[in-house]
C-alpha positions as CSV (number, residue, x, y, z in Angstrom):
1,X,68.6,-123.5,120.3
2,X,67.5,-120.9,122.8
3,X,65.4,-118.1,121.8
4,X,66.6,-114.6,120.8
5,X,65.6,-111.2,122.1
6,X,66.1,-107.6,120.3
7,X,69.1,-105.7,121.5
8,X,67.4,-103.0,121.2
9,X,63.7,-103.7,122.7
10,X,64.0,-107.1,124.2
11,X,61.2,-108.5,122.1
12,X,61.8,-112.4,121.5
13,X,63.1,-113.3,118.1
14,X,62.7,-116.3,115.4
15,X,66.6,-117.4,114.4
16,X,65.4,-115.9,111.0
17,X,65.1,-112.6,111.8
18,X,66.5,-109.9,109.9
19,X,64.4,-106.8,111.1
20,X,62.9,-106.4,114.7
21,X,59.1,-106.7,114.5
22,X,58.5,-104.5,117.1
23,X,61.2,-101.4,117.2
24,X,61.8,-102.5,113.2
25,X,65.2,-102.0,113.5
26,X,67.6,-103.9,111.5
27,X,69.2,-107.3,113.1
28,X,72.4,-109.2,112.3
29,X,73.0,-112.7,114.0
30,X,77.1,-112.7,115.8
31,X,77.8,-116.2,115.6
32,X,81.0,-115.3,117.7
33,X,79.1,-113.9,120.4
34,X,75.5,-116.2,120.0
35,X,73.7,-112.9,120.1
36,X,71.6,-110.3,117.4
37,X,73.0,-107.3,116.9
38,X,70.8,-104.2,115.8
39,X,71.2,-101.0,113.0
40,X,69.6,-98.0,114.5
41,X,68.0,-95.8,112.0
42,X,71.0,-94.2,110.2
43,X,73.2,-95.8,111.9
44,X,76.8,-97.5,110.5
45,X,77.6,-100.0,112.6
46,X,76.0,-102.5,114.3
47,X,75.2,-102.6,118.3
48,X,74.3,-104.5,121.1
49,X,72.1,-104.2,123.6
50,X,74.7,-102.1,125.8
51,X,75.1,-99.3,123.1
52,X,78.3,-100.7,122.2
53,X,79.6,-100.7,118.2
54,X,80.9,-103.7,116.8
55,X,83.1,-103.5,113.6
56,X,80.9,-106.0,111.8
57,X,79.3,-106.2,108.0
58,X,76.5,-108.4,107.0
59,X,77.7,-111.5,105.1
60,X,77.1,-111.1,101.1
61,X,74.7,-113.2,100.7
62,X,72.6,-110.9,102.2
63,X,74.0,-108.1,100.3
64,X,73.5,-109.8,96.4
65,X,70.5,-112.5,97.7
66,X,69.0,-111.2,101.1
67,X,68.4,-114.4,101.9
68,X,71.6,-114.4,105.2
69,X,71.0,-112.5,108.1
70,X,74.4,-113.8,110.1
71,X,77.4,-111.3,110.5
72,X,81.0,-111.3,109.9
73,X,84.7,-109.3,110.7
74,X,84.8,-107.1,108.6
75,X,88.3,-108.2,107.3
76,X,86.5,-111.8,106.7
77,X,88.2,-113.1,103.7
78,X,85.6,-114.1,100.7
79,X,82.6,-111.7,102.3
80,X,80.6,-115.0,103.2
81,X,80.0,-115.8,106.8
82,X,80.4,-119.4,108.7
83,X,78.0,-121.1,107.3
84,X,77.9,-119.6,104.0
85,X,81.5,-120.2,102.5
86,X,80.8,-123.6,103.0
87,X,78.6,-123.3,99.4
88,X,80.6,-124.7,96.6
89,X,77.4,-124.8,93.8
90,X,74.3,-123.0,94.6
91,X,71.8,-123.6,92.2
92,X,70.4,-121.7,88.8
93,X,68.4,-119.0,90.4
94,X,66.5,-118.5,87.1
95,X,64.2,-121.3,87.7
96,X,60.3,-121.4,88.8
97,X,60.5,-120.7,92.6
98,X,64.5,-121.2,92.8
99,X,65.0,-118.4,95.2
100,X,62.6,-118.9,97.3
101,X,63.4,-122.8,98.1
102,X,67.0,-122.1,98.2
103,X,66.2,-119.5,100.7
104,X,64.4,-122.2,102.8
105,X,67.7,-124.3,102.3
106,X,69.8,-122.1,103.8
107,X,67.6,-120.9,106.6
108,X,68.0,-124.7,107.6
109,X,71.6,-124.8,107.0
110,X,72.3,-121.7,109.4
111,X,70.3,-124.1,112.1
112,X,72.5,-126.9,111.5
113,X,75.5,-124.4,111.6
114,X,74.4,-123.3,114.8
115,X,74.2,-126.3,116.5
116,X,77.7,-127.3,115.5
117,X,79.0,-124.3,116.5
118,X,77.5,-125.0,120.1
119,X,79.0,-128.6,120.1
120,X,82.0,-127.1,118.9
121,X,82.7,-129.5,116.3
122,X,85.2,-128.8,113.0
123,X,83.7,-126.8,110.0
124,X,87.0,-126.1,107.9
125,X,85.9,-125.2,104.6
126,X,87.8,-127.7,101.5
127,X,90.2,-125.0,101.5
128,X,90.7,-125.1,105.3
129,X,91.0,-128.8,105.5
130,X,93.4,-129.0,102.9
131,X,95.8,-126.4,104.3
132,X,95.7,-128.1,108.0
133,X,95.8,-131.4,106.5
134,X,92.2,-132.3,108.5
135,X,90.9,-134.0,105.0
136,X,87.8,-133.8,103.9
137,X,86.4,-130.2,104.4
138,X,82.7,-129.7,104.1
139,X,81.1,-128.7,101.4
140,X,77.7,-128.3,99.9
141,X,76.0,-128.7,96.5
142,X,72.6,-127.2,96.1
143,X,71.5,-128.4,92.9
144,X,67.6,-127.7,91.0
145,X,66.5,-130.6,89.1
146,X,63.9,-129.8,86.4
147,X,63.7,-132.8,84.6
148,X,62.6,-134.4,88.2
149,X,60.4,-131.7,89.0
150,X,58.8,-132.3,85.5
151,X,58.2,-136.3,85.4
152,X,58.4,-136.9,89.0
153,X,61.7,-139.2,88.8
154,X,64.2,-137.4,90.6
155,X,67.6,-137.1,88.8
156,X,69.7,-135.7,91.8
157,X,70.6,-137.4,95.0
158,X,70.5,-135.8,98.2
159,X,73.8,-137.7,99.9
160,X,77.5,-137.4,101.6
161,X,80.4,-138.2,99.6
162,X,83.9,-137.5,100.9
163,X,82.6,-133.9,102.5
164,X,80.6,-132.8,99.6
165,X,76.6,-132.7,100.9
166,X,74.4,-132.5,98.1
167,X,70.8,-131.0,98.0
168,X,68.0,-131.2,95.7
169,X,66.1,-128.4,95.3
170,X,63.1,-129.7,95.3
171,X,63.6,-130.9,99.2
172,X,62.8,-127.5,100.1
173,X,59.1,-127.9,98.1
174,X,56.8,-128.4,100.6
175,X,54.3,-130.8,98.6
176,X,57.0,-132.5,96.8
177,X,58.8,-133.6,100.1
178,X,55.7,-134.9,101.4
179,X,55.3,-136.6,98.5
180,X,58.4,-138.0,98.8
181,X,57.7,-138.9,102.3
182,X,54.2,-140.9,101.7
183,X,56.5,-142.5,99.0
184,X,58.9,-143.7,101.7
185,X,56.5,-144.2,104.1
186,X,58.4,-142.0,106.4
187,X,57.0,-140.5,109.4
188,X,59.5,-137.4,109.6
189,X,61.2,-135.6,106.5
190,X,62.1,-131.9,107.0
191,X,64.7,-129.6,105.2
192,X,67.0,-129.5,108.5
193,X,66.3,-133.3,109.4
194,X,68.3,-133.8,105.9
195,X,71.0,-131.6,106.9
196,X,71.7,-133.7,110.1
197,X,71.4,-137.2,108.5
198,X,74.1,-135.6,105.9
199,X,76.4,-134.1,108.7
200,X,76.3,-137.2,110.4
201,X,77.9,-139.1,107.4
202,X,80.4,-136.5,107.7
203,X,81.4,-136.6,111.2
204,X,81.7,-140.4,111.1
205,X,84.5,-139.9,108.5
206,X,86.0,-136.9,110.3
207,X,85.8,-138.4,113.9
208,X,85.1,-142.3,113.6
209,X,86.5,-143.8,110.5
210,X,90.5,-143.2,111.6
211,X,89.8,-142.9,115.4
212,X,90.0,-145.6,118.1
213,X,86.5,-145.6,118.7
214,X,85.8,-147.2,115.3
215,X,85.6,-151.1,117.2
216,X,83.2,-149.6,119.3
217,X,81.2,-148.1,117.0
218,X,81.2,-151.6,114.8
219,X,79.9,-153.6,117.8
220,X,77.2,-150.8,118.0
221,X,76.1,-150.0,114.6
222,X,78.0,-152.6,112.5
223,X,80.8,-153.2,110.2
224,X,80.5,-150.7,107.8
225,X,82.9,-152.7,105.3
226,X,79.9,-154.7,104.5
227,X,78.4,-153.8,100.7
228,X,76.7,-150.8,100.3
229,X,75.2,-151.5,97.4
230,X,73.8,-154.8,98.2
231,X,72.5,-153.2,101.1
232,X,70.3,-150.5,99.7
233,X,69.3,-153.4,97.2
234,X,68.0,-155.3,100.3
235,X,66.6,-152.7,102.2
236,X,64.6,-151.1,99.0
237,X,63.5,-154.8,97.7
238,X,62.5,-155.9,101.4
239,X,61.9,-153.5,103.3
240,X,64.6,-153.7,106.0
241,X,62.4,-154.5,108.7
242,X,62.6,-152.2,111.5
243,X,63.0,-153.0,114.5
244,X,63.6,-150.9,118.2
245,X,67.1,-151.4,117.8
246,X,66.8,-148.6,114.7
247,X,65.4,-145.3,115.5
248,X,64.0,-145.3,112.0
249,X,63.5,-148.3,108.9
250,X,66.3,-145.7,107.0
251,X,68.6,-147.0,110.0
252,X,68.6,-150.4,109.2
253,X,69.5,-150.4,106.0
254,X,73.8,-149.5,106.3
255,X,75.7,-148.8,109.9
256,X,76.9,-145.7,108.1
257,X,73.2,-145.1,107.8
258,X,72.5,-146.1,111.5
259,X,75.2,-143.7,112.5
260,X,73.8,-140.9,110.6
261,X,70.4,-141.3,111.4
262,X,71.2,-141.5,115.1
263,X,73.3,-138.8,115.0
264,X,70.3,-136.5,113.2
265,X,68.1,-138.0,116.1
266,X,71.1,-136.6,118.7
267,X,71.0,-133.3,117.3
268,X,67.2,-133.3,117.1
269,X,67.1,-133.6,120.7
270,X,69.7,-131.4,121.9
271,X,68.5,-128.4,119.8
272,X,64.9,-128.8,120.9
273,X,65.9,-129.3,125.0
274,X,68.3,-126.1,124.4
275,X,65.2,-124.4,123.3
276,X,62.9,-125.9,126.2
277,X,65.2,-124.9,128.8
278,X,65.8,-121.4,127.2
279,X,62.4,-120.8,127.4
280,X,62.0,-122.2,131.0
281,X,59.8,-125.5,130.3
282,X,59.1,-127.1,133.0
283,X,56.2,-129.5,134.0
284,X,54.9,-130.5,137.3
285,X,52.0,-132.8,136.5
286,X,53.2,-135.4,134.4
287,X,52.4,-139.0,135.5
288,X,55.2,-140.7,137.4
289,X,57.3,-137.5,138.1
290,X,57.8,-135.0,140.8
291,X,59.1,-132.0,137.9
292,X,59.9,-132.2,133.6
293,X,62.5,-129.6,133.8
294,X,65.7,-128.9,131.8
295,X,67.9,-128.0,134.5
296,X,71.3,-128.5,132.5
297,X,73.1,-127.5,129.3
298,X,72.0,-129.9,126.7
299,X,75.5,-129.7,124.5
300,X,77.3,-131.0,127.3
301,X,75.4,-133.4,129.3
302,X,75.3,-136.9,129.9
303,X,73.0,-139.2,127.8
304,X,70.9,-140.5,130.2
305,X,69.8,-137.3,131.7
306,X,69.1,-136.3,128.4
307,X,66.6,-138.6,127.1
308,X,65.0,-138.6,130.2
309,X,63.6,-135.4,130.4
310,X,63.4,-135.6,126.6
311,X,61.0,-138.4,126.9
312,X,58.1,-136.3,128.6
313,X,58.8,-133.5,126.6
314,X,58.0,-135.3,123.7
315,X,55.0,-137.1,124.4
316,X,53.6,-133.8,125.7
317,X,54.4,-132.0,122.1
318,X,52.9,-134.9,120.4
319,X,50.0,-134.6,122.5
320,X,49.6,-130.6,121.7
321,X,50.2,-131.8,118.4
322,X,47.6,-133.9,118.3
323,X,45.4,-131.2,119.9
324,X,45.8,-129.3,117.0
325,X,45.1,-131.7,114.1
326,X,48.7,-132.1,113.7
327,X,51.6,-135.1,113.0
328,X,53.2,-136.0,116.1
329,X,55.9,-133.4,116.6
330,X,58.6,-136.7,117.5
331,X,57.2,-139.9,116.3
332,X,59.7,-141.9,117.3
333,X,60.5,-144.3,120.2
334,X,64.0,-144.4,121.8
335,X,64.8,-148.1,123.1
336,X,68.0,-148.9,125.2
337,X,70.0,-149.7,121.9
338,X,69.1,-146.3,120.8
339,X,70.3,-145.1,123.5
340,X,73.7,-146.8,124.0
341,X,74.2,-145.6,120.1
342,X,73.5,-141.8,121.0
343,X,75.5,-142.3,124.0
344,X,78.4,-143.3,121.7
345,X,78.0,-140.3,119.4
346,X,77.4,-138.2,122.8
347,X,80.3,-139.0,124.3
348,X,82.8,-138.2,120.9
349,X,81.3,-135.5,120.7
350,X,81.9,-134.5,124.4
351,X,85.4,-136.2,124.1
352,X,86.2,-133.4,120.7
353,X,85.3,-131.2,123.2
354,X,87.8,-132.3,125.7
355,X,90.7,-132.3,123.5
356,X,90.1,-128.8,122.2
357,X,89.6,-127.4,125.8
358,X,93.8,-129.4,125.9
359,X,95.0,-127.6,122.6
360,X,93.6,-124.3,124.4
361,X,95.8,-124.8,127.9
362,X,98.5,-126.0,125.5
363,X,98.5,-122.3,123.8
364,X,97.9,-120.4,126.6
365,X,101.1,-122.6,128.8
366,X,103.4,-121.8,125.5
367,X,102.4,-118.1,125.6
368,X,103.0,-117.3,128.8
369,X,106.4,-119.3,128.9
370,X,106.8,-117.4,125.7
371,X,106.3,-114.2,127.5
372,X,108.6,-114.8,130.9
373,X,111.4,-116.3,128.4
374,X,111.1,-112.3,127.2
């Protein structure tokens, strides 16, 4: 995403930010206008940075957990902002270092949320879905799991299932997930990269399963109708075998997996170039190119141009990574079957776009036929 400034002082913000670290005044995220929003001293409502008030209230997870710092009407219905009133469990905050790891959960979450919001992509709650008949609504379980923390045999799965993304706890524990990820001899696993494998799974079955793309996506990915369960058997008892038609071994294992682990990769990308370009990156001095710039809007362009700049960009992190004593910041190669498989999801996504950008001429023709019939 791009970065953040005070409203009140300009200084540049983390996404996390609930107080200024420079004026310390208090800050509110407005998902509805992608902008922070400050509390002077004594002050009742919030403001931007042209003095003007906003009738907004922070969302309550802020007020009983302070672990929120997004904003909402102040008619919202439940008190919960966007991404928020998705939570249908959260877990047992009574447990060793329960707040604090379900506070690193939903700081990743509200990233994820972002990111759809920018792609403008559906987020009706159960409730939502049920009333406009776009079955399934999203959902999310966050779930501790003590027995697992105690013997080291996890005893909830992190997974999709019909809208419902469940979380364990113990994803947000930073030696357990690397532990996890020696384990699985993974070369990424982060708290947000687990969000957008699991909201990939659900956009498939919100925008592929019933849609006439779904062909297309079989001659892609593969036919999904093929066993599940005999394929995590195989892929567990062999392996896999990845190869640069995957854009990790997890990949190989299920299209529905392939799809979902693309899709992450997708949203990896886009976030990070939206934060490049907000920020100004360029480069004029890398091999075999004139400039590295990103001279577009991320969320809506074309593939191609995409990983093309994203290419350089990454090899340069890696190498400042490496500078540092550090993993490589995207250790991952991007082949051209990669990239015809984020080109698919790029251009559904862009395609959602399109038809909402229709429903909204749509509303606008009826009102104003609506208004000259009066």
């Amino acid at each position: 995403m791009a970065p953040f400034a005070c409203p009140n002082c300009t200084r540049l913000l983390h996404f996390e930010a609930r107080v200024c670290p420079n004026c310390t005044f208090t800050l509110g995220y407005d998902p509805a206008s992608d902008r922070f929003l400050f509390l002077a001293d004594n002050a009742t409502k919030w403001r931007d940075g042209d003095g003007v008030e906003h009738e907004l209230v922070v969302c309550g997870n802020n007020n009983q957990y302070e672990i929120c710092n997004w904003l909402i009407p102040e008619e919202a219905q439940g008190g919960l902002c966007l991404a928020c009133r998705h939570n249908r469990t959260i877990p047992d905050l009574t447990g060793p270092q329960v707040p604090e790891r379900w506070a690193k959960i939903e700081a990743a979450k509200r990233r994820m949320f972002h990111t759809l919001l920018k792609l403008r992509l559906p987020i009706e709650t159960q409730a939502e879905a049920a009333e406009l008949g776009t079955e399934p609504g999203l959902a999310f379980d966050f779930l501790y799991d003590p027995v697992g923390e105690e013997t080291g045999t996890v005893q909830i799965t992190t997974g999709h299932e019909a809208g419902l993304i469940t979380l364990n706890l113990l994803e947000a524990d930073d030696a357990q997930r690397e532990k996890m990820r020696n384990a699985l001899n993974e070369p990424y696993r982060t708290l947000l990269g687990h969000f957008r494998h699991e909201i990939g799974h659900y956009y498939w079955a919100r925008l592929v399963e019933h849609s006439d793309d779904l062909q297309r996506f079989r001659d892609l990915f593969g036919d999904e109708r093929i066993s599940y369960e005999e394929a995590m058997q195989k892929h567990y008892g062999s392996g896999g075998g990845w190869t640069t038609d995957f854009v990790s071994s997890y990949a190989t294992m299920h299209p529905w997996e392939d799809f979902a682990e693309t899709f992450a990769h997708y949203l990896h990308i886009v976030d990070a170039m939206a934060t490049m370009r907000g920020l100004g990156m360029s480069m004029d001095n890398f091999p075999g190119r004139d400039e590295v710039s990103v001279d577009f809007n991320p969320y809506k362009v074309g593939t191609r141009q995409l990983v093309s700049e994203w290419l350089p960009f990454a090899f340069s992190e890696n190498a400042v990574n490496r500078s540092m004593g550090l993993p490589d910041l995207y250790p991952f190669t991007l082949s051209p079957a990669i990239e015809a498989k984020m080109d698919f999801i790029n251009r559904m996504l862009h395609a959602n776009q399109e038809r909402l950008n229709a429903a909204a001429l749509r509303r606008e023709d009826g009102a104003e036929e609506a208004l000259t019939a009066a």
